[in-house]
C-alpha positions in Angstrom: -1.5 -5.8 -40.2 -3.8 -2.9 -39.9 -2.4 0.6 -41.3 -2.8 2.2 -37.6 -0.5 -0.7 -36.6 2.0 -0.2 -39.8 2.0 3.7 -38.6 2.5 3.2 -35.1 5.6 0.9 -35.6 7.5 2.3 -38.2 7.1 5.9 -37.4 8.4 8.5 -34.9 6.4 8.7 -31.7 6.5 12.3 -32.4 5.3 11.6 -35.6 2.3 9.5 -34.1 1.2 11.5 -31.6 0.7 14.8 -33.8 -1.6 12.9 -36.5 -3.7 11.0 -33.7 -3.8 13.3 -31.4 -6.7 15.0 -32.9 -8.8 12.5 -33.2 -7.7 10.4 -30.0 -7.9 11.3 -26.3 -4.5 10.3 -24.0 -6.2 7.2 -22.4 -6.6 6.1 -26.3 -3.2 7.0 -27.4 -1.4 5.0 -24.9 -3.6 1.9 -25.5 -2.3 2.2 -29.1 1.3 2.5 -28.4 0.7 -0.1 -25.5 -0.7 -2.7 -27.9 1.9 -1.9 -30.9 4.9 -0.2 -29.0 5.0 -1.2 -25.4 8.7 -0.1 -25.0 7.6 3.4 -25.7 4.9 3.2 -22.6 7.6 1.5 -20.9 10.3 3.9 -20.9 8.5 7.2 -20.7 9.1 8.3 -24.0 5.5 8.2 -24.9 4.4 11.0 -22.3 7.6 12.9 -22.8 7.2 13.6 -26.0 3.2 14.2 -26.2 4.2 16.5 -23.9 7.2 18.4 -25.8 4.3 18.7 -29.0 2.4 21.3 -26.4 5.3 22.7 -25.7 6.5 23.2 -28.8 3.1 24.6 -30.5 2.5 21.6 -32.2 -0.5 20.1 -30.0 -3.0 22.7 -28.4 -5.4 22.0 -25.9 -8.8 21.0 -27.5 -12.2 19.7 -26.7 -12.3 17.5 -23.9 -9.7 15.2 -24.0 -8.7 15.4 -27.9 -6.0 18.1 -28.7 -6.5 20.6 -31.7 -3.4 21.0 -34.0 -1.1 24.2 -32.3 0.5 27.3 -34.1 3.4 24.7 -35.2 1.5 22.1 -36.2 2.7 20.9 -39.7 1.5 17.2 -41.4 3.6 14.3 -41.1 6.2 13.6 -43.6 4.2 10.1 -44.0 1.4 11.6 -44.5 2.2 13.9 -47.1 4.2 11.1 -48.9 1.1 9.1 -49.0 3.0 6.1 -47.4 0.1 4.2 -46.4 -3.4 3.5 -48.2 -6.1 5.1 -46.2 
């Protein structure tokens, strides 16, 4: 199993989307949580909560399609715990 595939499954979507989304446009994020998490896609949460990270502050509008971390933007717990090895 790859590490982006560990992280996508055993993580909040929340979680998720503020890593990725920097490095990942939309189109590319829902492939990911199509592929690993297709109940996410499914049920709306995926879009609900990428959009509650703008809201929030978390997520900022970026270049093109990638966001750029927001005002509110703080790492993942998982990443700071050094869960997986990158």
């Amino acid at each position: 199993m790859s590490i982006v595939e560990q992280i996508v499954k055993n993580e909040s979507v929340e979680d998720v989307l503020t890593l990725f989304a920097l490095n990942k446009g939309l189109p590319s994020l829902d492939m990911m949580f199509s592929r690993y998490r297709r109940e996410v896609i499914i049920s709306g949460e995926f879009l609900r909560v990428y959009r509650r990270l703008f809201d929030e502050g978390v997520l900022a509008p970026g270049d093109n399609i990638i966001a750029a971390k927001g005002p509110n933007w703080k790492e993942p717990k998982f990443l700071s715990d050094k869960r997986y090895a990158v």
